[in-house]
C-alpha positions as a printed Julia matrix, in Angstrom:
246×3 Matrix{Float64}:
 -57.57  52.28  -106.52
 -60.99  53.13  -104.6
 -61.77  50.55  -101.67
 -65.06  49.29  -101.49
 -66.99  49.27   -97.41
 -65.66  46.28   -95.56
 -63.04  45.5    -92.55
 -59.32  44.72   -92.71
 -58.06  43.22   -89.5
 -59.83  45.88   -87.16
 -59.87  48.4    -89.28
 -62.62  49.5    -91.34
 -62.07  50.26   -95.28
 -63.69  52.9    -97.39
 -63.32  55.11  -100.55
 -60.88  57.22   -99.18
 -58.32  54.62   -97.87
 -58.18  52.4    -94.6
 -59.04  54.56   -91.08
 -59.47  52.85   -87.74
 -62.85  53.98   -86.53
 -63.77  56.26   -83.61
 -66.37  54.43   -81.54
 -67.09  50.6    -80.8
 -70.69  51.03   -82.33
 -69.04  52.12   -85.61
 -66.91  49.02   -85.53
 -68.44  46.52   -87.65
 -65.75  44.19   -87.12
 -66.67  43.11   -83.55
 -69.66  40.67   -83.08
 -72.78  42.86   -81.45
 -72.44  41.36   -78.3
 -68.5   42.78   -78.22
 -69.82  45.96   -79.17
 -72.42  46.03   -76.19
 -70.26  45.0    -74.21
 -67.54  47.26   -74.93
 -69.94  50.33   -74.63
 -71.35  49.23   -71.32
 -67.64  48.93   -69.82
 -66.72  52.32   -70.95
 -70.11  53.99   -69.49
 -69.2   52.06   -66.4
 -65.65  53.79   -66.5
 -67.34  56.84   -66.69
 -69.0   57.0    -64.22
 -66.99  55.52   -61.59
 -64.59  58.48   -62.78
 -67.54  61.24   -62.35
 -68.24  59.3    -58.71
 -64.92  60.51   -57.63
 -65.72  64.32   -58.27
 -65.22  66.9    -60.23
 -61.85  69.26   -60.23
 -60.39  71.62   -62.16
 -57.17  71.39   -64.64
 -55.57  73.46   -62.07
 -56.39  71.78   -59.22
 -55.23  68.8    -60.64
 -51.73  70.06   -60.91
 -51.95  71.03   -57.05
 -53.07  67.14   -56.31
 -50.6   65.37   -54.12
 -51.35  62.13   -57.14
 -49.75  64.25   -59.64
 -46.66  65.27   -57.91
 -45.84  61.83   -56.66
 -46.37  60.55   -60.46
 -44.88  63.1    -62.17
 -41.66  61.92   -59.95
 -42.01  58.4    -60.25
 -41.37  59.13   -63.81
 -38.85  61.25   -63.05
 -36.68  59.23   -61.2
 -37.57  56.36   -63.35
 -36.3   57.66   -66.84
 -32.62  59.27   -64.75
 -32.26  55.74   -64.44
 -34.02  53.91   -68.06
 -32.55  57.03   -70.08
 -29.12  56.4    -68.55
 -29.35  52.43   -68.82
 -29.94  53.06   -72.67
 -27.65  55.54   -72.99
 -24.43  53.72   -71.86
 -25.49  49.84   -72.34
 -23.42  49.3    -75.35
 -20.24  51.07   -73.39
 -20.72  49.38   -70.27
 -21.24  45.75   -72.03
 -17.71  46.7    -74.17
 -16.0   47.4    -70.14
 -17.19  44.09   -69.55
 -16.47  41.99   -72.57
 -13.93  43.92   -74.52
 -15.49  43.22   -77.68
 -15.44  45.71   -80.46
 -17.81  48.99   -80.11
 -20.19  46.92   -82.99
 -20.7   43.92   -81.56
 -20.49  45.22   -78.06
 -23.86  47.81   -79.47
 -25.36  44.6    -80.92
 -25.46  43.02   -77.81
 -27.36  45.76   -76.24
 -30.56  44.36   -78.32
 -30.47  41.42   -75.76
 -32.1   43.22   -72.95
 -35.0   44.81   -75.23
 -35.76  41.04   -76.19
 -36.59  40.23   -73.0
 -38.64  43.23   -72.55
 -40.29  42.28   -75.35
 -41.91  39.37   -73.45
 -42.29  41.26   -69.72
 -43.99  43.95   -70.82
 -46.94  41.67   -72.04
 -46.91  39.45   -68.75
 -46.92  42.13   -66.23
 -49.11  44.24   -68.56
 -52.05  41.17   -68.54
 -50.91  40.47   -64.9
 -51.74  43.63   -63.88
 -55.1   43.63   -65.92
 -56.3   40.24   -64.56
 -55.98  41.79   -61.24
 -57.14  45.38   -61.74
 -53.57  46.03   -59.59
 -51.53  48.9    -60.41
 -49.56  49.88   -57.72
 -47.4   46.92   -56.77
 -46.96  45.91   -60.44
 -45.52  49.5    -61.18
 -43.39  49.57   -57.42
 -41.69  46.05   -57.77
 -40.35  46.16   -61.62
 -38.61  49.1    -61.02
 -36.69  47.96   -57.37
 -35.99  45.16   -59.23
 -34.43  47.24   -62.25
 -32.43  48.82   -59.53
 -31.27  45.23   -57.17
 -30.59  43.88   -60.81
 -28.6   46.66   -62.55
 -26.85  46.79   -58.63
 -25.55  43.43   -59.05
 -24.65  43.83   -62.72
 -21.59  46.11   -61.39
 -20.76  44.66   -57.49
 -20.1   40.83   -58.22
 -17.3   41.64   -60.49
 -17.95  38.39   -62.2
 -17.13  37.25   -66.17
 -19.0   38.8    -68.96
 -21.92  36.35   -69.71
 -22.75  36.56   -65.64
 -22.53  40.3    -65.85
 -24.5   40.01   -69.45
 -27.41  37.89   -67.34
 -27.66  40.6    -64.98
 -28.59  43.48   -67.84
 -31.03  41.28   -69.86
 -32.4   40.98   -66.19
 -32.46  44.49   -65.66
 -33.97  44.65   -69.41
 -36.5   42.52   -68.24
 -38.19  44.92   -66.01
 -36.56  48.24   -67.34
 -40.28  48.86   -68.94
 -42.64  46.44   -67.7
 -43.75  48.81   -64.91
 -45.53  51.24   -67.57
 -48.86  49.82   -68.77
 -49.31  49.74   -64.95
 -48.03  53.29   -64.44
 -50.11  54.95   -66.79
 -53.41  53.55   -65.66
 -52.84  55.16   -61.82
 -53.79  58.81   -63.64
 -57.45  57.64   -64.35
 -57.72  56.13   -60.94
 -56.68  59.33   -58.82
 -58.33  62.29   -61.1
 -61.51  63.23   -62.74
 -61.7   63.12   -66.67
 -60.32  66.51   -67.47
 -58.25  66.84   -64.33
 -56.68  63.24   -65.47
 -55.87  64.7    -69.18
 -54.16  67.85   -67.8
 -51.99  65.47   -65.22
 -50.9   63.32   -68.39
 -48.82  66.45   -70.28
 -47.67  67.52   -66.7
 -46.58  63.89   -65.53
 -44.98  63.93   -69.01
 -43.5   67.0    -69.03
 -41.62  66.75   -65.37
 -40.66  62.84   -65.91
 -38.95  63.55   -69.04
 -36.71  65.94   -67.61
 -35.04  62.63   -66.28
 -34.32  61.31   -69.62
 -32.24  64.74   -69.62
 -30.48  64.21   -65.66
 -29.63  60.79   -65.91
 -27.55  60.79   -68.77
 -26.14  63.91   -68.27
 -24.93  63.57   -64.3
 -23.56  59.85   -66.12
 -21.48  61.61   -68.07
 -20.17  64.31   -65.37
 -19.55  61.31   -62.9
 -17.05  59.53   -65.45
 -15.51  62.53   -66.87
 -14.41  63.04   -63.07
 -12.91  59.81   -63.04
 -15.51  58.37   -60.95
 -15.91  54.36   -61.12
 -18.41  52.28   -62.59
 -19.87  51.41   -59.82
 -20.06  54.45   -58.87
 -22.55  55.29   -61.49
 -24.07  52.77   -61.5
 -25.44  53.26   -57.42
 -26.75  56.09   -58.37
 -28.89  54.83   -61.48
 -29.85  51.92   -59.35
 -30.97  54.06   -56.56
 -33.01  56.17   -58.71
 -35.02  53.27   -59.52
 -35.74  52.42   -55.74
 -36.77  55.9    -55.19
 -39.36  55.78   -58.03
 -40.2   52.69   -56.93
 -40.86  53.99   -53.21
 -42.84  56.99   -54.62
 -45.51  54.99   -56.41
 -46.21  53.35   -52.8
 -47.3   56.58   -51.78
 -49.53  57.23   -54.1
 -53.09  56.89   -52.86
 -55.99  55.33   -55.33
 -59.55  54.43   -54.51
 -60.82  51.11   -54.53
C-alpha cells in the first residue's frame, strides 16, 4: 500500500515508505520559524567550530583532547562493563535468592537510569556544561558501588546502593560525547569519535576479564569491587583535565 506526501510524528511519508528526512528545511513538520531557527543554530555551530582552526585527521589523533577522552572511556566501561557483567551474581551474594530472580533484580538499577540520564542530559544542556556533569556521575558511580560492598549491611541496604550506582552508571554520556565537538575541528572531531571508540571499548574487554581473574584467585568481593570503583574515579579525574574553549 503506496503512502501518499504527508508527516507521521517527525517523520515525513512518501511512495516508497516512511524516511526521516535529511535537513531541517526538508522537514515540513516543524513550523517555519523552527526551521529558521534550527538552520541558524547549526550555521552558528559551524562556525564557532571553523573559529577554532583547522587540523588534520592525524593531528587529531596526536591532540592531548583525544587521548584524555579516549581514556575516560576507557576507564569508564572497565568499570560499567564489569558492573553489568556481574550485577545479577553479586545481588545473589547478597540476597541468596535464586540465579532468576536474583538476574531480575538487576533491571532495578537500569530503571533508575532510565530517569538520570534525561535529568543530567537537559541539566547539562540548560547550562551548555560538559565537564563537571561528565566528572561527578562517574566518582559518584565509584563512592556508590564503594559502599555497596564496605558497609556489609542487609540486602535491600546493599540493593539501594546499586540502583544508586545505576543511577549514574550512564548519565555522564550525553555530556561525554559533546566534549569531542568542543576540542576539535569538524573532520578532526569525526576521526577522534572511531578512535575514542575504539580505545574505550577495549575496557568493556579489561574490566570483565581482570573480574574474573581476581575471583578465580580467590580474591574477595571487595576486593573487586575497589578496583571497579577506582576505575571510575580515574575516569572521572581524566575528564578534569581535559581542556575546552569557552
Amino acid at each position: 500500500m503506496a503512502f501518499q506526501y504527508g508527516s507521521i510524528a517527525g517523520f515525513e511519508t512518501h511512495d516508497e515508505g516512511i524516511c526521516l528526512t535529511d535537513y531541517p528545511h526538508e522537514a515540513r513538520w516543524l513550523a517555519p520559524q523552527e526551521r529558521e531557527w534550527i538552520i541558524a543554530e547549526l550555521e552558528s555551530e559551524k562556525h564557532a567550530k571553523r573559529a577554532m582552526g583547522e587540523s588534520s585527521i592525524w593531528q587529531a589523533l596526536k591532540k592531548r583532547n583525544v587521548i584524555l577522552l579516549a581514556l575516560v572511556l576507557f576507564f569508564a566501561n572497565i568499570g560499567t562493563y564489569a558492573f553489568i557483567f556481574w550485577l545479577p551474581t553479586t545481588i545473589q551474594k547478597a540476597s541468596g535468592r535464586s540465579a532468576i530472580l536474583s538476574t531480575a533484580l538487576s533491571a532495578l538499577p537500569f530503571v533508575v537510569a532510565l530517569v538520570t540520564v534525561v535529568i543530567v542530559g537537559r541539566s547539562s544542556d540548560l547550562r551548555s556544561e560538559r565537564k563537571w556533569h561528565t566528572s561527578i556521575p562517574l566518582a559518584l558511580a565509584g563512592l556508590f558501588f564503594m559502599f555497596s560492598a564496605l558497609s556489609k549491611p542487609s540486602f535491600p541496604t546493599v540493593m539501594l546502593w546499586l540502583c544508586a550506582t545505576g543511577a549514574v552508571l550512564f548519565a555522564w554520556t550525553s555530556s561525554f560525547w559533546v566534549l569531542p565537538s568542543l576540542t576539535l575541528g569538524e573532520s578532526a572531531a569525526a576521526a577522534s569519535f572511531g578512535l575514542i571508540n575504539s580505545i574505550g571499548n577495549l575496557g568493556g574487554f579489561v574490566g570483565p576479564s581482570v573480574v574474573g581473574y581476581l575471583l578465580s584467585r580467590n580474591h574477595s568481593h571487595t576486593v573487586t569491587t575497589e578496583f571497579l570503583a577506582a576505575s571510575f574515579v580515574v575516569s572521572a579525574l581524566l575528564v578534569l583535565a581535559v581542556r575546552t574553549t569557552k
